[in-house]
C-alpha positions in Angstrom: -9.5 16.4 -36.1 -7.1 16.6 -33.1 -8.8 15.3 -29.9 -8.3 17.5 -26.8 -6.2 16.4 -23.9 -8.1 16.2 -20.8 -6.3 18.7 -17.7 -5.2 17.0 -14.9 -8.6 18.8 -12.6 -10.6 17.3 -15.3 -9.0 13.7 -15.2 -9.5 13.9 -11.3 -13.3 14.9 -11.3 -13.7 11.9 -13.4 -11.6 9.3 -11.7 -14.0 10.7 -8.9 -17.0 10.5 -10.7 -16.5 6.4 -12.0 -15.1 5.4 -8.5 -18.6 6.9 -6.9 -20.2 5.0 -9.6 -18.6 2.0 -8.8 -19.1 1.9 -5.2 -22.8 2.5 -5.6 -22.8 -0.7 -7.4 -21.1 -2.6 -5.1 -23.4 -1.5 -2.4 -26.2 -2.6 -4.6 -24.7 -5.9 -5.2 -23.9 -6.5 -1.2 -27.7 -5.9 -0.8 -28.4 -9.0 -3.1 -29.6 -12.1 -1.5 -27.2 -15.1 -1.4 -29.4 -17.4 -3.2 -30.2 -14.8 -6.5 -26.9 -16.1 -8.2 -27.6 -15.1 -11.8 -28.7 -11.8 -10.4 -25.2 -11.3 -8.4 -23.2 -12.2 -11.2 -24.9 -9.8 -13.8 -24.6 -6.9 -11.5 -20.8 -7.9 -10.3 -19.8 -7.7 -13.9 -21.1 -4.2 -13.8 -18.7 -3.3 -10.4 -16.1 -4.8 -12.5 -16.5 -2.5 -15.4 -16.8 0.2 -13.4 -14.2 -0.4 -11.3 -11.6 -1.5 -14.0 -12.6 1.9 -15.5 -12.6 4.1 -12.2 -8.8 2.7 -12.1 -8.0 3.5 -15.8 -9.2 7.1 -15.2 -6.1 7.3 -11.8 -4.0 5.6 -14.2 -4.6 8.5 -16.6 -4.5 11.2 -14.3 -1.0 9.2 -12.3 0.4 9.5 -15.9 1.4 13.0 -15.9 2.7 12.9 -12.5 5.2 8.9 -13.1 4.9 7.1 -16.1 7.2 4.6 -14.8 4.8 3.5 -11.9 1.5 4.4 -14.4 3.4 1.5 -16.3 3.4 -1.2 -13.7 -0.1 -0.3 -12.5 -1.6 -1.1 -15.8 0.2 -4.3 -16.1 -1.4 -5.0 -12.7 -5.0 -3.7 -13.9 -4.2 -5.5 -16.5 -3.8 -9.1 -15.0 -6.7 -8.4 -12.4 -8.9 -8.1 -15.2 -7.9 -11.1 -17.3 -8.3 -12.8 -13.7 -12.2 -11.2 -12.8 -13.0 -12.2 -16.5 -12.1 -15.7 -16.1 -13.8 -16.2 -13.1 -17.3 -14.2 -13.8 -17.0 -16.5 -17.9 -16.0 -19.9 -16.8 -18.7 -21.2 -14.3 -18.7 -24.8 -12.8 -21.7 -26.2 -13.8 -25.3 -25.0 -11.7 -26.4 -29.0 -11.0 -22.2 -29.1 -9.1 -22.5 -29.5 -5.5 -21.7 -26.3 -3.5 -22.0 -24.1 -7.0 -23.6 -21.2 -5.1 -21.1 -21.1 -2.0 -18.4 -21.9 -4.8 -19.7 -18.5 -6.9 -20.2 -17.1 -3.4 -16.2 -17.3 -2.3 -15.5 -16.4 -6.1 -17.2 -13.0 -6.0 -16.5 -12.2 -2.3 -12.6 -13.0 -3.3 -13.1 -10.9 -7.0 -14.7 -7.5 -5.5 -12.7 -7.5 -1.9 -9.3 -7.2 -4.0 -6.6 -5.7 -2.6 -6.2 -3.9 -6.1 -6.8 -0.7 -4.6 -4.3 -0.9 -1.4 -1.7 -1.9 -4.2 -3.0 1.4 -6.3 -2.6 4.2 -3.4 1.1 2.5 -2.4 2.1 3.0 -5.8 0.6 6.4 -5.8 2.7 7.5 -2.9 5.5 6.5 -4.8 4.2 8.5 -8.0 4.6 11.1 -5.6 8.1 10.6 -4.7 9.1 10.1 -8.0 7.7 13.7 -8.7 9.7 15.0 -5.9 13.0 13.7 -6.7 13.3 16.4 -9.7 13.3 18.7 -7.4 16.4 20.5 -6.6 18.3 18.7 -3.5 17.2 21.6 -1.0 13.5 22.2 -2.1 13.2 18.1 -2.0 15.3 18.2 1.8 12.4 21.0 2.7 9.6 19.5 1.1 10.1 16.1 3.0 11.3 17.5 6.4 8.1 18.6 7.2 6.3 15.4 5.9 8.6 13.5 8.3 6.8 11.4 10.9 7.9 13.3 14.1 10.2 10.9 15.6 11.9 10.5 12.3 12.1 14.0 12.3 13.4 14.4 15.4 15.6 11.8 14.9 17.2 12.6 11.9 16.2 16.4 10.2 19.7 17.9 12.1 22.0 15.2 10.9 20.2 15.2 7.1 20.9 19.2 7.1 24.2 19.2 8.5 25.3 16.2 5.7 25.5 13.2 8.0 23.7 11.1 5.8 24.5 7.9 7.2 24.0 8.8 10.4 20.6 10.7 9.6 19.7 7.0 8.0 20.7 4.6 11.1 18.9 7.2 14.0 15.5 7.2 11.5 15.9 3.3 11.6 16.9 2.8 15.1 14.0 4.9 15.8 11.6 2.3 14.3 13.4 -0.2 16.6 12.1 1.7 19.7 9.2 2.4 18.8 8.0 -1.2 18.2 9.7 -2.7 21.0 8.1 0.4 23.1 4.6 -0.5 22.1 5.1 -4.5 21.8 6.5 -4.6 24.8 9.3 -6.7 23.7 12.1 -4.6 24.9 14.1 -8.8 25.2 14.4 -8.5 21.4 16.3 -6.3 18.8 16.0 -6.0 14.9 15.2 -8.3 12.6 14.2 -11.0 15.5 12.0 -8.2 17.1 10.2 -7.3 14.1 9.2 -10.9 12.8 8.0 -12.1 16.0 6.0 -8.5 16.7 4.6 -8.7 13.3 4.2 -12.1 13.0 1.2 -12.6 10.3 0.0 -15.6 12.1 0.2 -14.4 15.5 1.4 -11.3 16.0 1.9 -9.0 19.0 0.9 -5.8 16.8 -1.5 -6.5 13.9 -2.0 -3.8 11.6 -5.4 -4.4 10.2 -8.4 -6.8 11.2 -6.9 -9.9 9.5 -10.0 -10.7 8.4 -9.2 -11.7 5.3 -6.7 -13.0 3.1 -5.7 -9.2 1.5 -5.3 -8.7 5.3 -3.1 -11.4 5.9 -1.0 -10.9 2.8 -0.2 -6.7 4.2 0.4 -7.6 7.5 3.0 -10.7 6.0 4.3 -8.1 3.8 4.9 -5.1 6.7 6.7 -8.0 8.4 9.0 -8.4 5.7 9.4 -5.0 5.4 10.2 -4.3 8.7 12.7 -7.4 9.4 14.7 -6.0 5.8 14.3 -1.9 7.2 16.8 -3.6 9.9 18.9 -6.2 8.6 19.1 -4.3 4.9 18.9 -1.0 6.0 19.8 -0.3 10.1 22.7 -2.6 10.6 25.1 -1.5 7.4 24.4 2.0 8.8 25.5 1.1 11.8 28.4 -0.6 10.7 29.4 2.0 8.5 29.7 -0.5 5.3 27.5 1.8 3.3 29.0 5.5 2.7 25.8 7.7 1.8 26.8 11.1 0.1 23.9 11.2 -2.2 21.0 13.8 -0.2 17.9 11.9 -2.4 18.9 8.9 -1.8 18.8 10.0 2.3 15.3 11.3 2.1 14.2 8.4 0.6 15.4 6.0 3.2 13.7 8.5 5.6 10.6 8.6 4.1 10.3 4.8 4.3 11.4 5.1 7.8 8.6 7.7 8.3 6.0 5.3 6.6 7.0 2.2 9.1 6.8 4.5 11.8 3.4 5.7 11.0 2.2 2.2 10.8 3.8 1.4 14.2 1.9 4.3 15.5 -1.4 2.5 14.0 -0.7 -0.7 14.7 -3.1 -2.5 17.7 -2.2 -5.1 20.2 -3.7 -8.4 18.8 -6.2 -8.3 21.7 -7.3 -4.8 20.8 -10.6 -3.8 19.2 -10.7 -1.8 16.2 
């Protein structure tokens, strides 16, 4: 008998449906007392479960929209698990000193993964991916108006009139201004600007509560990002080493330009509340 294949609103109700499952669990283990170890294991192999089958129902519904980047998620999912497995099967023995604070950081560590951030970033790229078989002028449309507005600003004139390169360097000088304008660091330019603003271990804008090590690793990351957007991206441009005739290729650097942008935009003064 030939099994039916699920539609995409069905795969979506039920990538819902496990990921509200799984956060009711995890809400349920938070409540658990510190000292009921056997207790918090039992139930966070449960929030595993669920989890690692909330994500294998995105996966499933991701599929019809990129295989390629369905393909590196599992690998990831993949790994995770193998990890959450190993540390939930092989215990250091209960009569150890520290067992319960070393079960503690092991479960905190396990179920505060930044497996999730990693999912939605690849989703947005899923998305791309999707757009990119679009015709040149539906994808030039479609994007335009998902522009951050200074990109837009920036840029959308050069992009339709075929300045391609130029489009590129204004979105990423853009980003230049906008950080120095909110750091406050108007003294620096570029690559030094960006990996002393975003500096994970003390920066001037911090784009999460770097509370935790997941936070540390995004803000390092951003700072990466940002430093290459300028010396990879921004100074060829400038430079005019790179010809760009290729309009996808354009939107693309534009839409990363737009994301850095965005997170400028969110981005708080290390001194800042949340």
């Amino acid at each position: 008998m030939k099994l039916r294949r699920k539609g995409p609103a069905e795969l979506w109700e039920n990538c819902k449906k496990l990921e509200e499952e799984a956060q009711a669990l995890l809400q349920a283990f938070k409540r658990l007392p510190a000292d009921e170890v056997t207790a918090r294991l039992a139930l966070a192999r449960q929030v595993v479960d669920k989890s690692a089958s909330s994500y294998r129902a995105m996966l499933d519904f991701l599929e019809r929209v990129s295989p390629a980047a369905t393909k590196e998620l599992r690998f990831k999912l993949k790994n995770h698990e193998r990890m959450w497995q190993d540390w939930l099967t092989n215990l250091p023995d209960p009569r150890s000193p520290g067992y319960r604070a070393l079960i503690d950081e092991r479960l905190t560590m396990m179920l505060d993964s930044d497996l999730y951030r990693q999912f939605v970033g690849i989703a947005f790229l899923a998305a791309m991916e999707a757009m990119t078989r679009r015709t040149p002028e539906q994808f030039e449309e479609h994007m335009d108006d998902q522009l951050h507005s200074n990109i837009k600003k920036a840029s959308s004139k050069l992009l339709h009139d075929g300045h391609y390169a130029q489009a590129i360097f204004e979105a990423y000088k853009t980003v230049n201004n906008l950080v120095k304008e909110k750091s406050g660091r108007e003294d620096l330019d570029g690559q030094e600007l960006m990996s002393t603003v975003f500096n994970y271990k003390n920066p001037i804008l911090r784009l999460n509560r770097l509370q935790s090590q997941s936070d540390r690793d995004e803000q390092m990351g951003f700072m990466f990002l940002f430093m290459g957007a300028m010396s990879g991206i921004r100074n060829p441009k400038a430079h005019d080493i790179v010809k760009q005739t290729d309009p996808i290729r354009t939107m693309e650097y534009l839409a990363l330009a737009s994301l850095l942008a965005r997170r400028v935009e969110e981005s708080k003064a290390q001194s800042e509340k949340s």
